[in-house]
GULUMNU-103125 format. One record per residue (C-alpha): residue in three letters; x, y, z. Coordinates in steps of 0.5 Angstrom, whole numbers, plus 500, padded with zeros to 3 digits. Example, Ala and Ser with C-alpha at 12.3 -4.5 7.8 and 13.67 -1.06 7.14 Angstrom:
2
+--------+-----+-----+-----+
| residu |   u |   v |   w |
+--------+-----+-----+-----+
|    ala | 525 | 491 | 516 |
|    ser | 527 | 498 | 514 |
+--------+-----+-----+-----+
END
This chain:
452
+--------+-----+-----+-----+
| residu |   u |   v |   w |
+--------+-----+-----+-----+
|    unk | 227 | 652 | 271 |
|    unk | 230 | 652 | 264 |
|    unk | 236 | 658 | 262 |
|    unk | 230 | 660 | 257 |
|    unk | 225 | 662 | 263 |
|    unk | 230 | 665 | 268 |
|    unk | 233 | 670 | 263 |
|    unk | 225 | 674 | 264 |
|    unk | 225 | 673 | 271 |
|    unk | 233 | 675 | 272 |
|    unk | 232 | 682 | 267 |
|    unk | 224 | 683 | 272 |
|    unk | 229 | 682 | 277 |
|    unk | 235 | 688 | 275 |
|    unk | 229 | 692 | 273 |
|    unk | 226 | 692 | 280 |
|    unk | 233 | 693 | 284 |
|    unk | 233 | 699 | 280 |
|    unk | 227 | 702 | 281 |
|    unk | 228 | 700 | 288 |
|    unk | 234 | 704 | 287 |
|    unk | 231 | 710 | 284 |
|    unk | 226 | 711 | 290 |
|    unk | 231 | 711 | 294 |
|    unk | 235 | 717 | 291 |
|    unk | 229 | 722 | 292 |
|    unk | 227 | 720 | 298 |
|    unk | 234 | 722 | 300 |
|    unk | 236 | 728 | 296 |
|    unk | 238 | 733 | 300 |
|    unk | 233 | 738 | 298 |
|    unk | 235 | 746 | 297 |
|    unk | 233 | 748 | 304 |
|    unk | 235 | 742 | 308 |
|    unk | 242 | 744 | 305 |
|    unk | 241 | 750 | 308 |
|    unk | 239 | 749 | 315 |
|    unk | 245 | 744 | 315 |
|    unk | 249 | 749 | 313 |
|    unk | 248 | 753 | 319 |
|    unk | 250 | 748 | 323 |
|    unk | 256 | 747 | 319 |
|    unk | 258 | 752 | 315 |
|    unk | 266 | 754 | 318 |
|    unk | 266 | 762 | 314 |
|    unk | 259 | 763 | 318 |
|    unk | 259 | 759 | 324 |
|    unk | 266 | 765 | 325 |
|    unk | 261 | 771 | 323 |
|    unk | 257 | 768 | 328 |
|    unk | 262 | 768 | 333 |
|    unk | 264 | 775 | 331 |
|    unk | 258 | 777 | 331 |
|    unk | 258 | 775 | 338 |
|    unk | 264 | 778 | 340 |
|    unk | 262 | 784 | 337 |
|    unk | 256 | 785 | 342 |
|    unk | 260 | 787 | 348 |
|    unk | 263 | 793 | 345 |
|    unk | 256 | 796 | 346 |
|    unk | 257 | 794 | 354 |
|    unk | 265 | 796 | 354 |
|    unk | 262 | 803 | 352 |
|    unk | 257 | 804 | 357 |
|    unk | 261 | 802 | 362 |
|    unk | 265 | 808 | 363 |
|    unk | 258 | 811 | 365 |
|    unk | 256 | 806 | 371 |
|    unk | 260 | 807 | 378 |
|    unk | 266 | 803 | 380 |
|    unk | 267 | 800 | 387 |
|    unk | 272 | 797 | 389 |
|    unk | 275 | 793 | 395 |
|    unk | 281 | 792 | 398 |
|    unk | 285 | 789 | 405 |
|    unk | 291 | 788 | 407 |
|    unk | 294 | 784 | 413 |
|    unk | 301 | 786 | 415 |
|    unk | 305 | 783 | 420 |
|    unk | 310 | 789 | 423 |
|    unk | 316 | 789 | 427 |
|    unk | 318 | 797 | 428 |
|    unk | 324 | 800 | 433 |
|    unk | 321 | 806 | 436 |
|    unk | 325 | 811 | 441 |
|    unk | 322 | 816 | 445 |
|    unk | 326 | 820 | 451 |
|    unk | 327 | 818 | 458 |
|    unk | 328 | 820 | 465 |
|    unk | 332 | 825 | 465 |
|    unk | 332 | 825 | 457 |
|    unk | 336 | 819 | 457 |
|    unk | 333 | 815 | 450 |
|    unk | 329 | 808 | 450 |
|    unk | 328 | 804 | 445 |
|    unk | 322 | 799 | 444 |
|    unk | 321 | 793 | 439 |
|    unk | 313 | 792 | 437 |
|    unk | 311 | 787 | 434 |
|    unk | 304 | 788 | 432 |
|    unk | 299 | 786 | 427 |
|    unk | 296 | 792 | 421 |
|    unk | 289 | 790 | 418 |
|    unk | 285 | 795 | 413 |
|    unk | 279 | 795 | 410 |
|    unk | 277 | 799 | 404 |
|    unk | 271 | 800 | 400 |
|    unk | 272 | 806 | 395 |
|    unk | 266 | 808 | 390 |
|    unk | 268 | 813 | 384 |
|    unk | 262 | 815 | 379 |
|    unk | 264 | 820 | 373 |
|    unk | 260 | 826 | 372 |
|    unk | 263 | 829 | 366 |
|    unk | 268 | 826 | 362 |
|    unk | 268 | 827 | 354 |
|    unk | 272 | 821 | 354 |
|    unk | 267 | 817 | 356 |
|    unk | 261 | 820 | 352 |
|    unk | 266 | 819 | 346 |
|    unk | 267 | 811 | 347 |
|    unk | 259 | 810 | 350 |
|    unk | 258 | 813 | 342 |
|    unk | 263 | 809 | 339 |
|    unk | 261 | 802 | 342 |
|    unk | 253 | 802 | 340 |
|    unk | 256 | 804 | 333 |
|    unk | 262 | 799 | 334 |
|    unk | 256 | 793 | 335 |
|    unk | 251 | 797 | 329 |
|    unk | 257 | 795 | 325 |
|    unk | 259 | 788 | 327 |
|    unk | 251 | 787 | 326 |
|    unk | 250 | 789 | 319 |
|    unk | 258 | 786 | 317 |
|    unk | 254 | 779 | 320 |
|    unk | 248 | 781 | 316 |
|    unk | 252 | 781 | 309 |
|    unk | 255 | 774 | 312 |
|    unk | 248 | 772 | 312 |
|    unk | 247 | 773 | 305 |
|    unk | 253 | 771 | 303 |
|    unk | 251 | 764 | 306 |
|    unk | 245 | 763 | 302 |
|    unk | 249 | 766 | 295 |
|    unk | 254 | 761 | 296 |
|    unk | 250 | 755 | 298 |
|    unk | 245 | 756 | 293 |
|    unk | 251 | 757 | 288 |
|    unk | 255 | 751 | 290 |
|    unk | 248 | 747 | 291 |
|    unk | 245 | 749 | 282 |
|    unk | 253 | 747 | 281 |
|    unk | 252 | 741 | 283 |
|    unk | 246 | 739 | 280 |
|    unk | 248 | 742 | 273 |
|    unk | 254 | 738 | 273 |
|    unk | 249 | 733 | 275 |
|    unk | 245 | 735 | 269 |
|    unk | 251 | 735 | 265 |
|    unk | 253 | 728 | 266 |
|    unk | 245 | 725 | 264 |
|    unk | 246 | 729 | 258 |
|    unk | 252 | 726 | 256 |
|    unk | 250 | 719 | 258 |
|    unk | 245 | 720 | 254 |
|    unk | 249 | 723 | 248 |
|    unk | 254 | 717 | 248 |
|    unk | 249 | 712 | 249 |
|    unk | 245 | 715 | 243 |
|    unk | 252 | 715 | 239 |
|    unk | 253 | 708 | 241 |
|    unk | 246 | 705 | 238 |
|    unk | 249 | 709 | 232 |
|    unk | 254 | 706 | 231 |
|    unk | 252 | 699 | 232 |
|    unk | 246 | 701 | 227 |
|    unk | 251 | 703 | 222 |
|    unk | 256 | 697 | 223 |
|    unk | 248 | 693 | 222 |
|    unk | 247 | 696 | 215 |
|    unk | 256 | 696 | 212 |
|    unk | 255 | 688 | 213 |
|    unk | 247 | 688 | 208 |
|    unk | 252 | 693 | 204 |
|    unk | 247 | 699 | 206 |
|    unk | 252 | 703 | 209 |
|    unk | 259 | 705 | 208 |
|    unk | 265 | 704 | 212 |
|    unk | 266 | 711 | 212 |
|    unk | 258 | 712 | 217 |
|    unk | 262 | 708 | 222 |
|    unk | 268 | 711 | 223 |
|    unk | 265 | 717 | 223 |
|    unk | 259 | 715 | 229 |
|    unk | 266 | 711 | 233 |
|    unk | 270 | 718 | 232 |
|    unk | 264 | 722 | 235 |
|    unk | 263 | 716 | 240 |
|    unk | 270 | 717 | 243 |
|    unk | 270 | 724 | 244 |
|    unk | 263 | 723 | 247 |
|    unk | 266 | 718 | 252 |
|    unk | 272 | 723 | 253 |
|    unk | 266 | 729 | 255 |
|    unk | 264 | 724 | 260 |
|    unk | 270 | 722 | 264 |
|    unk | 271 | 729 | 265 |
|    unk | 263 | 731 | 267 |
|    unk | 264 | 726 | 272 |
|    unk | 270 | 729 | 274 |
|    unk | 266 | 736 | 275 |
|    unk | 260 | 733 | 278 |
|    unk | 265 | 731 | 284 |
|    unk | 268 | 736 | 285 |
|    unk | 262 | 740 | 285 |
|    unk | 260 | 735 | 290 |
|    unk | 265 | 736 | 293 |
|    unk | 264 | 744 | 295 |
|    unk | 257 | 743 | 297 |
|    unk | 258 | 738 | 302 |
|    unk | 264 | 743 | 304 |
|    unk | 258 | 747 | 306 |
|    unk | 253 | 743 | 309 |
|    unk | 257 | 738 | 311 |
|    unk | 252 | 732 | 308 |
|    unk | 253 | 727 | 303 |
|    unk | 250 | 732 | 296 |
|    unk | 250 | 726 | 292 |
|    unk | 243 | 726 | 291 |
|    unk | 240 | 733 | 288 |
|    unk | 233 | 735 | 287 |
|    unk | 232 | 737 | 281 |
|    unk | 229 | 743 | 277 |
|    unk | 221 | 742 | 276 |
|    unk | 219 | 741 | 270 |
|    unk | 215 | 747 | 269 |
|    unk | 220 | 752 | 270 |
|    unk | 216 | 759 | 270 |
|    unk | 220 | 766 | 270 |
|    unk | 217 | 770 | 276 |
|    unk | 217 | 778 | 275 |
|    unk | 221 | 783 | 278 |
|    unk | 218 | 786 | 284 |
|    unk | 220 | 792 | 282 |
|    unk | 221 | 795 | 275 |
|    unk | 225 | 801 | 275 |
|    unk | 232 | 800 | 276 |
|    unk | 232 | 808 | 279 |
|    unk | 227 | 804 | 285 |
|    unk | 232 | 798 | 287 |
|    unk | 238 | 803 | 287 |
|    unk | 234 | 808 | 293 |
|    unk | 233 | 800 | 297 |
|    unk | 240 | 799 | 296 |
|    unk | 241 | 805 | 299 |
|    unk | 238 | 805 | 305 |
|    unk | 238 | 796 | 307 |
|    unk | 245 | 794 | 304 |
|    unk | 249 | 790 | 309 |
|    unk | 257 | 793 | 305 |
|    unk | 254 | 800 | 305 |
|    unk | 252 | 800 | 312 |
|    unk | 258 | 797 | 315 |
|    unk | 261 | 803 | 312 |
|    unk | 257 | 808 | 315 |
|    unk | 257 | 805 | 322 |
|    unk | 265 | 805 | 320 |
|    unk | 265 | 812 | 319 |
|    unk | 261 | 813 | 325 |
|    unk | 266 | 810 | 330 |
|    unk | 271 | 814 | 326 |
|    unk | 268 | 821 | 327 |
|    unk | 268 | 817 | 335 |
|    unk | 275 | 816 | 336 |
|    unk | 276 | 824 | 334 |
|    unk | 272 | 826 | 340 |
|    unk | 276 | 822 | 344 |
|    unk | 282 | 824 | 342 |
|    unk | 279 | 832 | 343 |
|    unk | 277 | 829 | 350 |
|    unk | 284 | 829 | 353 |
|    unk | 285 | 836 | 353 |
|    unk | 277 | 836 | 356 |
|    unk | 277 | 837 | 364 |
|    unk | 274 | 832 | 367 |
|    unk | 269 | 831 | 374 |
|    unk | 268 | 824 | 378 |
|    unk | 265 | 824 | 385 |
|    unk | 269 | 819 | 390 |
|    unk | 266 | 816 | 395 |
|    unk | 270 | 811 | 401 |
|    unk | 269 | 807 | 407 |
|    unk | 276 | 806 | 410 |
|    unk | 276 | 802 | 417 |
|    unk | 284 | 800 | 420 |
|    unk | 287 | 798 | 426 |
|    unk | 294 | 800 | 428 |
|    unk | 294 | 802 | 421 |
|    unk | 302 | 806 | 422 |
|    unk | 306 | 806 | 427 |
|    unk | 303 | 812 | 430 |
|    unk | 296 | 809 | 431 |
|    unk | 299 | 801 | 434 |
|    unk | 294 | 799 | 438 |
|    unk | 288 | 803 | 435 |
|    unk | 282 | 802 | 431 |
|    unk | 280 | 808 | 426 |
|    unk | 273 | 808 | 422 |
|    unk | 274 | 814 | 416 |
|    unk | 269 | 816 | 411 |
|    unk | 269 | 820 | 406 |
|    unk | 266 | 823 | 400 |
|    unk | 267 | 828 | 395 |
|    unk | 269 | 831 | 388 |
|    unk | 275 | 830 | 384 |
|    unk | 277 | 835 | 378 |
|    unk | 282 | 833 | 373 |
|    unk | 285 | 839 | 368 |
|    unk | 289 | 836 | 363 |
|    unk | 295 | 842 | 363 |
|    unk | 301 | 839 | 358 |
|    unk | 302 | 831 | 355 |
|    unk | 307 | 833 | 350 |
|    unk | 303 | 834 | 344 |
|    unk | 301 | 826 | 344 |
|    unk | 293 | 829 | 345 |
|    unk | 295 | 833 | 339 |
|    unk | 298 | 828 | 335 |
|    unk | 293 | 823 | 336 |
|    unk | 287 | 828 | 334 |
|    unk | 290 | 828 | 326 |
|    unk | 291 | 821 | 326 |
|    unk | 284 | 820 | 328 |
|    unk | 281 | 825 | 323 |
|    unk | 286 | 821 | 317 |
|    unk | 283 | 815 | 319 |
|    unk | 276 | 819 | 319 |
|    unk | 277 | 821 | 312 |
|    unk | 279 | 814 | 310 |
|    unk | 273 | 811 | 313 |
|    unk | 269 | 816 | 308 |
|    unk | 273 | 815 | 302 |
|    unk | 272 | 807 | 304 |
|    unk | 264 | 808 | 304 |
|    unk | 263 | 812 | 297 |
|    unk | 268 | 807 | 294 |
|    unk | 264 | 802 | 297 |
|    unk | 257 | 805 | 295 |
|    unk | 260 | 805 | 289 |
|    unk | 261 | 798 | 288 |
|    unk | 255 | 796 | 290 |
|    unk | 251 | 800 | 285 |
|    unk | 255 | 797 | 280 |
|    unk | 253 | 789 | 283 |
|    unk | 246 | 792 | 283 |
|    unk | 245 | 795 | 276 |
|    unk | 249 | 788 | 274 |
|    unk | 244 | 784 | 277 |
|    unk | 238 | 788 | 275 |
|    unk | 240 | 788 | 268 |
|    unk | 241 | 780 | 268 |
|    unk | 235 | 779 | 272 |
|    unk | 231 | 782 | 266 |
|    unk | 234 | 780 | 260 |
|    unk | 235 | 772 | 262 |
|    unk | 227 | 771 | 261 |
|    unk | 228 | 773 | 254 |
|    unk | 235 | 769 | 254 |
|    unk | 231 | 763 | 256 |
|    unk | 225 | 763 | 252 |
|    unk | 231 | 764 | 246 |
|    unk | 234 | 758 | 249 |
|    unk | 227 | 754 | 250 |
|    unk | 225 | 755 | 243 |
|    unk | 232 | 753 | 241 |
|    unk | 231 | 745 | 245 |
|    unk | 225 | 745 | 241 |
|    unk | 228 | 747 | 234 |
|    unk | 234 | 741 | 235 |
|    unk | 230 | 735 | 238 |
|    unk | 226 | 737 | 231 |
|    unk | 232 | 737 | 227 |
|    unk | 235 | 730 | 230 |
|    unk | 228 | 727 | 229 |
|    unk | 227 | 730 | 221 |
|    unk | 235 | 729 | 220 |
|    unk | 234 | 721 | 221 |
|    unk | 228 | 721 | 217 |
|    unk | 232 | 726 | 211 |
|    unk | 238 | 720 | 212 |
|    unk | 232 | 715 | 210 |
|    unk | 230 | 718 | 204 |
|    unk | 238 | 719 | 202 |
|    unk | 238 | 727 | 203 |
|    unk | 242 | 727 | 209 |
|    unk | 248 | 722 | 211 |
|    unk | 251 | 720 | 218 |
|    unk | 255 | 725 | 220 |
|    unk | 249 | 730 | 219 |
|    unk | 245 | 726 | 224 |
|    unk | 251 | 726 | 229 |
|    unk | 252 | 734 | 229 |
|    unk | 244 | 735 | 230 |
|    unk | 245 | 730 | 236 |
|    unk | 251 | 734 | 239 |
|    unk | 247 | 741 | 237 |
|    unk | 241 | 739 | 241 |
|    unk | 245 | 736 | 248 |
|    unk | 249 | 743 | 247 |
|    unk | 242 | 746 | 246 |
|    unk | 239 | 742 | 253 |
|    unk | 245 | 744 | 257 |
|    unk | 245 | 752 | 256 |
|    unk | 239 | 752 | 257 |
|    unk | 240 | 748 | 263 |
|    unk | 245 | 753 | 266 |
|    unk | 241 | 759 | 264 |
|    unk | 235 | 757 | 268 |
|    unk | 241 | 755 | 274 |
|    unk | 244 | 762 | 274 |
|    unk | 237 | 765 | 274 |
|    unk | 235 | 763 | 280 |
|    unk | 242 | 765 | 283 |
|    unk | 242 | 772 | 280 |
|    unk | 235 | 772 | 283 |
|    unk | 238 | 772 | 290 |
|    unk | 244 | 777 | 288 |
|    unk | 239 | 782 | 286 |
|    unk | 237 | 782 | 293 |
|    unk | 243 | 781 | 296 |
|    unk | 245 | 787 | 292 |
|    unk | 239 | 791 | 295 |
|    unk | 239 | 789 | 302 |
|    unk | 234 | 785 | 303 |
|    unk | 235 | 777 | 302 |
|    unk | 231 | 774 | 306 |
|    unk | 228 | 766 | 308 |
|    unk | 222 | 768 | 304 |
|    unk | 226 | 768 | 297 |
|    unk | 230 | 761 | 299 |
|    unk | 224 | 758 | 300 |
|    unk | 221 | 761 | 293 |
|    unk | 228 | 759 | 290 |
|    unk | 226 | 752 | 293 |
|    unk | 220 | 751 | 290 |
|    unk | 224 | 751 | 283 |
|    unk | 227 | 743 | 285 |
|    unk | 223 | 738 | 286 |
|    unk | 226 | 731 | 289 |
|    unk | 222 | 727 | 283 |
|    unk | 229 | 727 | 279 |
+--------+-----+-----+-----+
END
């Protein structure tokens, strides 16, 4: 076979690897619920949330606890050895050394019947559990933000070094045009070290949109714990959705009633009203019911050698008389904790509401910001196309095709990362609201396609 005929087959060959290559790519892109999923299984900030969680479970049972009975069974097994003196004949002492063996069984049952105390933690408990419920709530949603962020991250730095290839491999086509036309003499010197110029600063942006892209890489895979290096990328066409609710008015009374932060705060508030009344309750009587089965044999030395069954039930009254202003003392620390905890949730309320009209406001003017920025791409891919001609007809020169070039690249990216912060401030409304769900990833997910 001659050089001549292998070159075709060589450059086929190459042209076949790659497409080989490309398919493989999609067919492995992780796509945006497949990140998800794995980050529920691997996600370190979660995963704790979730063992807190978990944890946080109990305090319902540790309060109900006061309220069930508590039996108790106790043994004892003593060897004794005793010296015991008694009068004599003619009142003379005799002293006798027994050597015997006690056993006792116990059984004791105690049953509260009024214990402010008890109520007290009983309540806090289930507000305790309410509480670490909605703060895993909010650890929830906070996965999805911080995946979905990490994930478009990534895929814009992704889109970043494309565009940036493209620019310099435009530059370079450039610049070897120019170098063509200085050598016929229908260029300038001045063309080619301007497209050279242009060349290295585009070679610069490169090497530091790959350094980006593997950072950002770098922060998903810390997240799902999989290789991110090959993204699904956006559809082609990207629509905008409406808003569920118009009016911002609607959003802040859902916000009120579903966010996690706000929640937590007013489960907080409660288990401080909670350790208030458990403090009062040390100056409150209290009633148990006390029941015990008791069975001995040679239990003391007045009862050697003989075996004893006792059964016994009864009510127990305690009544707090003085404990040193300790009941007092803990009582206004319980109330300023309280007062905290209020204060903690109008500022956390306040926080949120913020974030909220934030979203709100971002959600509504994006849309517009968008068609802007499509309508931009637009105007600067026909500014490349009609500055080349206007070089042609000598009413432009190089650099103004070199400008137009860069202008649309500029033009590709933002629009790029508005479409990326969109979908992310999307969930953040939700968030916001309170009620992110699977549904909305999903609908966020049908925005990338693995045919990238």
């Amino acid at each position: 076979m001659s050089v001549i005929r292998l070159f075709p087959l060589m450059r086929r060959g190459a042209w076949f690897a790659a497409l080989l290559l490309s398919a493989a790519s999609q067919s492995f892109a992780m796509g945006l619920i497949q990140a998800y999923d794995a980050a529920l299984q691997h996600d370190a900030i979660y995963l704790s949330a979730m063992a807190e969680n978990q944890a946080g479970q109990q305090y319902k049972a540790i309060g109900r606890a006061g309220w069930l009975p508590r039996l108790e069974y106790s043994y004892g097994n003593s060897k004794n050895m005793a010296a015991l003196t008694t009068p004599g004949i003619a009142g003379l002492p005799v002293t006798s050394h027994p050597d015997y063996t006690s056993i006792s069984n116990n059984i004791s049952l105690r049953q509260t019947l009024f214990n402010l105390d008890t109520v007290a933690r009983y309540r806090q408990g289930i507000a305790q559990t309410n509480f670490s419920d909605a703060q895993f709530a909010g650890r929830s949603q906070d996965l999805m933000i911080r995946l979905v962020t990490a994930y478009t991250e990534a895929r814009f730095a992704q889109d970043q070094l494309a565009l940036l290839v493209a620019q310099r491999d435009a530059f370079a086509e450039q610049k070897r045009a120019n170098q063509r036309m200085f050598q016929y003499g229908e260029g300038s010197k001045t063309d080619v070290l301007e497209t050279e110029a242009k060349l290295d600063v585009a070679q610069a942006k490169l090497i530091e949109a790959e350094d980006n892209l593997d950072t950002a890489r770098h922060m998903l895979a810390a997240i799902t714990g999989q290789d991110a290096r090959y993204l699904d990328g956006l559809v082609d066409d990207f629509k905008v959705l409406p808003l569920a609710l118009a009016v911002f008015e609607d959003w802040k009374e859902i916000a009120s009633k579903n966010n996690a932060d706000i929640a937590a705060a007013q489960f907080a508030l409660d288990a401080a009203e909670q350790e208030i009344s458990k403090s009062l309750a040390g100056h409150a009587p209290r009633v148990d019911l006390n029941a015990t089965y008791s069975r001995s044999n040679s239990d003391t030395l007045t009862t050697y050698k003989q075996d004893s069954t006792v059964r016994s039930i009864g009510v127990q009254l305690v009544v707090p008389l003085f404990s040193g202003g300790h009941v007092t003392a803990v009582a206004r620390q319980s109330m300023a904790n309280r007062d905290k905890a209020r204060f903690d949730l109008d500022a956390i309320t306040s926080k949120v509401m913020i974030e909220l009209r934030k979203q709100f406001s971002a959600a509504r003017s994006s849309i517009a910001k968008m068609d802007a920025l499509q309508k931009s791409v637009d105007s600067a891919t026909l500014l490349v196309q009609a500055t080349r001609q206007s070089v042609k007809g000598g009413v432009r020169i190089n650099l103004d095709v070199l400008n137009a070039q860069q202008q649309l690249v500029a033009a590709k990216r933002d629009l790029a990362q508005a479409r990326y912060n969109y979908l992310v401030g999307l969930l953040k409304l939700r968030v916001a609201a309170g009620i992110l769900g699977g549904d909305d990833l999903r609908a966020v997910a049908a925005y990338f396609s693995g045919a990238h």
